[in-house]
Structure formats: C-alpha cells, structure tokens
OpenMM code with the backbone's topology and positions (N, CA, C; nanometers):
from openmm import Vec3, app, unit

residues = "UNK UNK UNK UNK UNK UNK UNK UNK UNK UNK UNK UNK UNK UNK UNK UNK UNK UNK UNK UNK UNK UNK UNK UNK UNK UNK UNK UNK UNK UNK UNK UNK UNK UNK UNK UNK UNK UNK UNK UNK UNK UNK UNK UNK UNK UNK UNK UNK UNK UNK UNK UNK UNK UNK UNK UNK UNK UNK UNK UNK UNK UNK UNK UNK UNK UNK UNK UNK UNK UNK UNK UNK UNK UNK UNK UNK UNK UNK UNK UNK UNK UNK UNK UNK UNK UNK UNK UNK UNK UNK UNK UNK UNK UNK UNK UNK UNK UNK UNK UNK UNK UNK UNK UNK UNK UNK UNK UNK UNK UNK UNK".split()
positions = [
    Vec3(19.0750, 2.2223, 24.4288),
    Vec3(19.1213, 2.1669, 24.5540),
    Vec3(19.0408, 2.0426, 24.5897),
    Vec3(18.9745, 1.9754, 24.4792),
    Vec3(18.8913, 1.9069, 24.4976),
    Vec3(18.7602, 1.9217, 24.6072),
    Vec3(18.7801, 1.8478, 24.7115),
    Vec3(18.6097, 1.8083, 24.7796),
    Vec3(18.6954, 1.9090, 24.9282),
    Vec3(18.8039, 1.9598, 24.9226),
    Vec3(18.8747, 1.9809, 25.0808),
    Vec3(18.8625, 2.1462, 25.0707),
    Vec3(18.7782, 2.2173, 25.1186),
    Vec3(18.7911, 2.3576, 25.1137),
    Vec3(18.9135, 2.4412, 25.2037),
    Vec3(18.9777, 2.5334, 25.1378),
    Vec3(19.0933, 2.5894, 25.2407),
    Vec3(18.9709, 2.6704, 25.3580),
    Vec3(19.0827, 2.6999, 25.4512),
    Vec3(19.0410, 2.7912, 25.5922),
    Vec3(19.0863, 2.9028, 25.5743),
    Vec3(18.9955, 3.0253, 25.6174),
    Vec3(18.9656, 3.1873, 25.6217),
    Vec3(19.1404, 3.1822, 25.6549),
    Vec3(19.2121, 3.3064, 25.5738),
    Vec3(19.3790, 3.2898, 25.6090),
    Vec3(19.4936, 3.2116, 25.5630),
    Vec3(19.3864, 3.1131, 25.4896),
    Vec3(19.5181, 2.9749, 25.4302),
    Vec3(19.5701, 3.0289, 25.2784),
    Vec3(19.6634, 3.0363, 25.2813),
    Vec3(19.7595, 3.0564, 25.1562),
    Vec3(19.7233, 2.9362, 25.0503),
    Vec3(19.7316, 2.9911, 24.9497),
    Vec3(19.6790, 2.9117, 24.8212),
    Vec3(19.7433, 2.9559, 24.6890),
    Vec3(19.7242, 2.8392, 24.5890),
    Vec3(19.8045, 2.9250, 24.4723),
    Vec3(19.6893, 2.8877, 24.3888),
    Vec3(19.7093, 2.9928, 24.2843),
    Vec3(19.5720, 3.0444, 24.1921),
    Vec3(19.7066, 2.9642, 24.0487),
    Vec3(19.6255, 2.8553, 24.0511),
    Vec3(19.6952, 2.7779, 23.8956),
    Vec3(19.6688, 2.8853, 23.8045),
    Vec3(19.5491, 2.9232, 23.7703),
    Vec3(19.5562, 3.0506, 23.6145),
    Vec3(19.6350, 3.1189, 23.6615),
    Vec3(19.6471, 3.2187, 23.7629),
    Vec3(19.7320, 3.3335, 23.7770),
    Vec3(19.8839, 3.2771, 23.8276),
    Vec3(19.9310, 3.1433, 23.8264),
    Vec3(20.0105, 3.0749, 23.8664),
    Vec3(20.0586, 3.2015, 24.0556),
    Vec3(20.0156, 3.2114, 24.0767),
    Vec3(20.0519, 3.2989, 24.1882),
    Vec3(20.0003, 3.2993, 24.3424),
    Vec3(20.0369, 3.3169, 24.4694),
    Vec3(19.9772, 3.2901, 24.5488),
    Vec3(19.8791, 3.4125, 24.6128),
    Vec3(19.7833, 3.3504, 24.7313),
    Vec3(19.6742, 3.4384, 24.7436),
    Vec3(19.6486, 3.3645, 24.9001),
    Vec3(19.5761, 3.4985, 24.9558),
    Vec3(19.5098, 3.4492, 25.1022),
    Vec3(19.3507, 3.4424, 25.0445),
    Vec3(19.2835, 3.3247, 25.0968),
    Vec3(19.1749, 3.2563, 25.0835),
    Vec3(19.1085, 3.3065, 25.2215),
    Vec3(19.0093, 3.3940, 25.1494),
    Vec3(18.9147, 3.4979, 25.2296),
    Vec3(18.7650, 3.4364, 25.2384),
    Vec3(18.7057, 3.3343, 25.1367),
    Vec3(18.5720, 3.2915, 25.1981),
    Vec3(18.5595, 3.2819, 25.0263),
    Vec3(18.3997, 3.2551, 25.0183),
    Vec3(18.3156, 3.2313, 24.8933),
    Vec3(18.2481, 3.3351, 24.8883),
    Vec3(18.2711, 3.3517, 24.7403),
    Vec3(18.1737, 3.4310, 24.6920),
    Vec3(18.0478, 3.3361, 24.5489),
    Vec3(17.9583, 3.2827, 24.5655),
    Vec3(17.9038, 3.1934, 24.4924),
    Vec3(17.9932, 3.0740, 24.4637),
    Vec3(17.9812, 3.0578, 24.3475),
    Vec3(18.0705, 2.9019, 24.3531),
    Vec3(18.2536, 2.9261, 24.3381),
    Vec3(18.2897, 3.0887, 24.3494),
    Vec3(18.4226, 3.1154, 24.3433),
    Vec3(18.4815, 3.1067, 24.4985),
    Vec3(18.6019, 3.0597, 24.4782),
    Vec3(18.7195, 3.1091, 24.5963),
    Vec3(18.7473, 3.2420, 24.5469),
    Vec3(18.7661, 3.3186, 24.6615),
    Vec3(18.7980, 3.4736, 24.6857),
    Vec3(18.9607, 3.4673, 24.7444),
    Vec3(18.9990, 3.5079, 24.6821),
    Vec3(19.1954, 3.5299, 24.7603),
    Vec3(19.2046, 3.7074, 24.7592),
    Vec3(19.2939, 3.6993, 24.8349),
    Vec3(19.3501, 3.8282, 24.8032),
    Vec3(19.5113, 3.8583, 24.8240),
    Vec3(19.5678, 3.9154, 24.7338),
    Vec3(19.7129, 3.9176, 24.8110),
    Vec3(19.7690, 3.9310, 24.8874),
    Vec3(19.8598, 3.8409, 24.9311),
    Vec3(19.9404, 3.8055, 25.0484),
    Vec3(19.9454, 3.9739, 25.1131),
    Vec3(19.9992, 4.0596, 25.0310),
    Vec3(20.0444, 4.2044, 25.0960),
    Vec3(19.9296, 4.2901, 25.0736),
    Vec3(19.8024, 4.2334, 25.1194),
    Vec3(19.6972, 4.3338, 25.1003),
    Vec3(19.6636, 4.3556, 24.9568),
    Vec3(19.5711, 4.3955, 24.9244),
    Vec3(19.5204, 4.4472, 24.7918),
    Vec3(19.4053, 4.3927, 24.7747),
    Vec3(19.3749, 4.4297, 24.6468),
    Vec3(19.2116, 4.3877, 24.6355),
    Vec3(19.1691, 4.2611, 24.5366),
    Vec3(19.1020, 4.1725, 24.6161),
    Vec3(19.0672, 4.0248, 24.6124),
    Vec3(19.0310, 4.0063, 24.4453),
    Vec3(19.0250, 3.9011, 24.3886),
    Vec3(18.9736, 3.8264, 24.3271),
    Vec3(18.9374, 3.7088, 24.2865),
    Vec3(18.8497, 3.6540, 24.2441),
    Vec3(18.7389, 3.5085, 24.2385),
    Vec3(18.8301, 3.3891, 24.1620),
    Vec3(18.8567, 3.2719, 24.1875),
    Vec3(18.9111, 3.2083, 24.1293),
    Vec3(18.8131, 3.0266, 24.1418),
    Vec3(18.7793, 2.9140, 24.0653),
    Vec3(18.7071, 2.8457, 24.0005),
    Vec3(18.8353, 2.7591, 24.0853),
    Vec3(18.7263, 2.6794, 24.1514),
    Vec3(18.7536, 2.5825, 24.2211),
    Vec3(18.8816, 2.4896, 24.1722),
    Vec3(18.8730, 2.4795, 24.0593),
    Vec3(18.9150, 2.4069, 23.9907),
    Vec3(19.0845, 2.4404, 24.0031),
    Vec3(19.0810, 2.5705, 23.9878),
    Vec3(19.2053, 2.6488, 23.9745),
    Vec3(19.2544, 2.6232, 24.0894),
    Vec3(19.2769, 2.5911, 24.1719),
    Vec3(19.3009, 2.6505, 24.3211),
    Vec3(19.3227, 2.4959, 24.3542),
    Vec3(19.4889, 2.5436, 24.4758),
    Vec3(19.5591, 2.4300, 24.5313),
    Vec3(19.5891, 2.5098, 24.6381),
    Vec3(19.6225, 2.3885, 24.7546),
    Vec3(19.7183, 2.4276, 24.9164),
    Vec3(19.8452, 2.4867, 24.8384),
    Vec3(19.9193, 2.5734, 24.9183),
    Vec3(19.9850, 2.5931, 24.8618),
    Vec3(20.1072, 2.5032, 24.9649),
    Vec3(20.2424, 2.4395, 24.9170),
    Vec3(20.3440, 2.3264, 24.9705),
    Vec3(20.4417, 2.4168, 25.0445),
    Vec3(20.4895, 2.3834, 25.1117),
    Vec3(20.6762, 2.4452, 25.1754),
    Vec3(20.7351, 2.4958, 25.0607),
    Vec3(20.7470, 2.3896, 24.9645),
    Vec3(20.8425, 2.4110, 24.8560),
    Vec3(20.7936, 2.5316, 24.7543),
    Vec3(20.6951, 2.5517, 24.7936),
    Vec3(20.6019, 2.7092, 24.6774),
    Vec3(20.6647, 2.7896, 24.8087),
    Vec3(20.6829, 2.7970, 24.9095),
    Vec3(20.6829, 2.9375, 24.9461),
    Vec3(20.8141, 2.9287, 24.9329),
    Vec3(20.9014, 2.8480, 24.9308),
    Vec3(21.1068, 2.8353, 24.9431),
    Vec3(21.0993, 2.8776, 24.8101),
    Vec3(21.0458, 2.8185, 24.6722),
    Vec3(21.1053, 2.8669, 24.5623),
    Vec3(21.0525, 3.0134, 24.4993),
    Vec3(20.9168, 3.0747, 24.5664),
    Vec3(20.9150, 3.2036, 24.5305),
    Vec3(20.9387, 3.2910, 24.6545),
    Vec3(20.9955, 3.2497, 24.7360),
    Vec3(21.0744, 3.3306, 24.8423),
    Vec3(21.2026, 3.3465, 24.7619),
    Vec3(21.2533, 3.2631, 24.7045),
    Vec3(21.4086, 3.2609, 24.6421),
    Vec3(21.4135, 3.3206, 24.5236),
    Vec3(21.3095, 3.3200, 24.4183),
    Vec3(21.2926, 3.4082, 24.3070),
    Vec3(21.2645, 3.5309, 24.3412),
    Vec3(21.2383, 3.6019, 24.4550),
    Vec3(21.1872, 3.7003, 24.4881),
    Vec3(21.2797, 3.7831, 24.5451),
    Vec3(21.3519, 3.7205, 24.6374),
    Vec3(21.4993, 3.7492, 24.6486),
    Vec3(21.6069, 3.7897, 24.5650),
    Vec3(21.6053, 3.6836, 24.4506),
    Vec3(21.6784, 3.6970, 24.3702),
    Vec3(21.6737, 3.8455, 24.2429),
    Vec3(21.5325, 3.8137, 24.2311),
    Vec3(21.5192, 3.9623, 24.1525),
    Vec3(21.5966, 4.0882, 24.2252),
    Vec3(21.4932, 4.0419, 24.3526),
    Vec3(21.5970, 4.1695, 24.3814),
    Vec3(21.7048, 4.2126, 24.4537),
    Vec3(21.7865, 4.1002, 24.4135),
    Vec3(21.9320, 4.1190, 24.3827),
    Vec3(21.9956, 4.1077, 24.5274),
    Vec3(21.8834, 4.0605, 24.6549),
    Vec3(21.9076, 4.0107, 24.7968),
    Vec3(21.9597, 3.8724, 24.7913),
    Vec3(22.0559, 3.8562, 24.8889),
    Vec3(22.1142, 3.7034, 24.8637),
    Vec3(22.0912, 3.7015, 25.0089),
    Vec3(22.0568, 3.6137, 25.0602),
    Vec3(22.0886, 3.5804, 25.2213),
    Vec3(22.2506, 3.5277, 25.2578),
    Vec3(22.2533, 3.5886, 25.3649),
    Vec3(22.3795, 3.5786, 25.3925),
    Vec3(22.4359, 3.4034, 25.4463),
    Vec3(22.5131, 3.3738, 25.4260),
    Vec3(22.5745, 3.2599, 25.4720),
    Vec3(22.6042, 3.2145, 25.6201),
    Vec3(22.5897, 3.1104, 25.7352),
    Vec3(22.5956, 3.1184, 25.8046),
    Vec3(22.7597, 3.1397, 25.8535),
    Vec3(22.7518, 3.2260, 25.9466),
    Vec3(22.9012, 3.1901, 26.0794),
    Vec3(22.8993, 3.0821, 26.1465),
    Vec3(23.0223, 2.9988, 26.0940),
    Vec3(23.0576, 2.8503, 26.2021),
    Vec3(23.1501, 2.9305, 26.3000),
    Vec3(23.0476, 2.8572, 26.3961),
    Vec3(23.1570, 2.8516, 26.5545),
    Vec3(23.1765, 2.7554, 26.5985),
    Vec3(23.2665, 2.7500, 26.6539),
    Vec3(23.3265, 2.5871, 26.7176),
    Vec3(23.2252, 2.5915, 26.8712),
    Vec3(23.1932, 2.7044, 26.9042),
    Vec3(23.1683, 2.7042, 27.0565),
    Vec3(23.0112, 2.6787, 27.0732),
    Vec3(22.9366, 2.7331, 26.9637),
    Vec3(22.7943, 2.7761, 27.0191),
    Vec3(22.7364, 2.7727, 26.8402),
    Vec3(22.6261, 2.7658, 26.8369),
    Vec3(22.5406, 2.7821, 26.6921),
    Vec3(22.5696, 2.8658, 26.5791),
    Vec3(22.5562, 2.7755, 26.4878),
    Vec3(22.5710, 2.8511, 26.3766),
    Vec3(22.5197, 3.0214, 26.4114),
    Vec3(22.5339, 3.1490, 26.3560),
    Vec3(22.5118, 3.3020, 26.3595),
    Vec3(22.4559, 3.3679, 26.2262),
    Vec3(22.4069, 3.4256, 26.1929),
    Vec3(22.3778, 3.4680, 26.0618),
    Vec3(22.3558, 3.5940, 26.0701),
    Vec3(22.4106, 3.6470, 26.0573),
    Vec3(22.3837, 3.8127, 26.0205),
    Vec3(22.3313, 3.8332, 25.9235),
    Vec3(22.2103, 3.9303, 25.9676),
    Vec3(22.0976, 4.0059, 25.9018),
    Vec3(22.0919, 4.1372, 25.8242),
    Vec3(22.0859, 4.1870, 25.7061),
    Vec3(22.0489, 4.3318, 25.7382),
    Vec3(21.9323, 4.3490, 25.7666),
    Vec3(21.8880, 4.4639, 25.6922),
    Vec3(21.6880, 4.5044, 25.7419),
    Vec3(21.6434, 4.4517, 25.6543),
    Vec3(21.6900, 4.4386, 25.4913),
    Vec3(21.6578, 4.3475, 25.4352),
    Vec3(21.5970, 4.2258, 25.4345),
    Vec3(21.7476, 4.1312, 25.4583),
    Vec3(21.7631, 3.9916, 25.5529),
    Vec3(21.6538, 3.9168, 25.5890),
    Vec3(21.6766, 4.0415, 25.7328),
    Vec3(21.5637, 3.9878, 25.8211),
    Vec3(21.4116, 4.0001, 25.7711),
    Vec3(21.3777, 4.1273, 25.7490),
    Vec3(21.2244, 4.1208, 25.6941),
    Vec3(21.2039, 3.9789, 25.5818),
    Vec3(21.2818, 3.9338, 25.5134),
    Vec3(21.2974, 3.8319, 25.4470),
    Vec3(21.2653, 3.7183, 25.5025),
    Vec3(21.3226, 3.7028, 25.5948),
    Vec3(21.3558, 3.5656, 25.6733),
    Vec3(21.2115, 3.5719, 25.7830),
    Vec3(21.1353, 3.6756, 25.8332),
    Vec3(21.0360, 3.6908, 25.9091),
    Vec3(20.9506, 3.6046, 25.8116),
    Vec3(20.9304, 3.7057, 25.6952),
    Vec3(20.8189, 3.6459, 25.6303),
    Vec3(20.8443, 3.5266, 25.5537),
    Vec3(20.9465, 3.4257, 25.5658),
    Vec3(20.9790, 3.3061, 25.5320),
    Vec3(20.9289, 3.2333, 25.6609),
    Vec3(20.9427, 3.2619, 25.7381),
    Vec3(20.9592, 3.1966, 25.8531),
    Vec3(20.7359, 3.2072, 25.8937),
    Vec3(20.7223, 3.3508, 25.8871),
    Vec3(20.5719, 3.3119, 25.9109),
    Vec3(20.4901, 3.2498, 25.7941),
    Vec3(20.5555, 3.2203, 25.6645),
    Vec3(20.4489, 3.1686, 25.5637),
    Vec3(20.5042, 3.0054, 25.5885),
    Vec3(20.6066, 2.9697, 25.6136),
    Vec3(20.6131, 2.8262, 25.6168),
    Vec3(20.4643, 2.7857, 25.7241),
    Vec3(20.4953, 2.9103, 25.8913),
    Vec3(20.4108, 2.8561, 25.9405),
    Vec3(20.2646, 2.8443, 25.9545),
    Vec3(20.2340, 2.9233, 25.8137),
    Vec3(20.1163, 2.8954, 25.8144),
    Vec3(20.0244, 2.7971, 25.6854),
    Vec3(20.1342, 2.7459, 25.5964),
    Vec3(20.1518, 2.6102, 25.5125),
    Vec3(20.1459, 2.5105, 25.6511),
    Vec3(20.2630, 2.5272, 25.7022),
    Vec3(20.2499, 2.3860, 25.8254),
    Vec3(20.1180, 2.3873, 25.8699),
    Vec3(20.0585, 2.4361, 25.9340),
    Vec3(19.8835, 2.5144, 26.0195),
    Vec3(19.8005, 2.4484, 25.8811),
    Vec3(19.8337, 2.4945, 25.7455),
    Vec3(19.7022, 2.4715, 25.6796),
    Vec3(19.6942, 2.3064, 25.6204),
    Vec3(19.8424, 2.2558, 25.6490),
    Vec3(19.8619, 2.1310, 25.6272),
    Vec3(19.8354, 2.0019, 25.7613),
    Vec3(19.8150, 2.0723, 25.7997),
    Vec3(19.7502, 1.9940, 25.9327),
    Vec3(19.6493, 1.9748, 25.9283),
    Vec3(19.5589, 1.9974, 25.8606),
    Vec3(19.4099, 1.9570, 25.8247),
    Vec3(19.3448, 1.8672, 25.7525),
] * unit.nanometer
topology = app.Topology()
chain = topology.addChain("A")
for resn in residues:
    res = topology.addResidue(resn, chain)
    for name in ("N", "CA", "C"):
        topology.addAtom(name, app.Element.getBySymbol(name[0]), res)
C-alpha cells in the first residue's frame, strides 16, 4: 500500500490470497486482516496489500451472487413514482451488505 497505512476497519485486498480482509492493526512489520464475516486473522507483507476500489466490492458481490445462483431482481418502472425492486431475504441481505461495503470503500477513500 506503499507509504499510506489503511484505518482499524478498512477493507483491503490481500494480492497473495487475491481476496478481501478487514485491516485490524500491526502485528510487527505485517498487516493483520481478518475476514469480512469474522474468523480468524492473518499477517499479510505490506507489499501484498491494497485499498480495496467500488469496483472489487461490485465484481465479487456479483461473483458471489452468481455462484449462488441469486440474481437480483430487476427494477419495476412506474410512470408515477420511483423505480421499486422487490426483495427476497436473500435480495435484501445482499443488497445491505452491498450497500454497507461500498460505504465503507467510500469512508476509506476519503483519506
């Protein structure tokens, strides 16, 4: 990440493990992540390690989806009032956590 250290919480992608990670602090000269859904951390070499973009969380939000076999639904045009989109439980848990990882790319990109 060069000379710019991420912040306690900032999403990051681990180039060796091509995968993303929450950036928990230092441990000696390693970044510490741990997975997004909890689990247990591991050390990754400065070197390895990038912000992670909008476009990393849209295209493994969409591969992730896709595996499993979730499509988001298409919007409802109304002539009267806003587009509508119906959710299932699916869907929505989908779209939450799309919606809170963009905002915390936006938050870590503000720095």
């Amino acid at each position: 990440m060069g000379d710019m250290s991420p912040r306690v919480g900032q999403l990051v992608r681990d180039l060796g493990r091509d995968t993303v990670g929450v950036y928990m602090g230092m441990a000696g000269p390693y970044f510490m992540l741990r997975p997004v859904n909890g689990g247990r951390e591991w050390s990754v070499a400065a070197g390895a390690l990038r912000p992670l973009a909008v476009e990393d969380v849209r295209a493994d939000l969409s591969d992730a989806l896709e595996a499993a076999g979730i499509a988001l639904p298409t919007p409802t045009v109304s002539l009267t009032g806003p587009p509508v989109i119906e959710l299932g439980r699916c869907g929505l848990v989908a779209a939450v956590r799309l919606a809170t990882a963009l905002r915390l790319v936006a938050e870590g990109a503000g720095e």
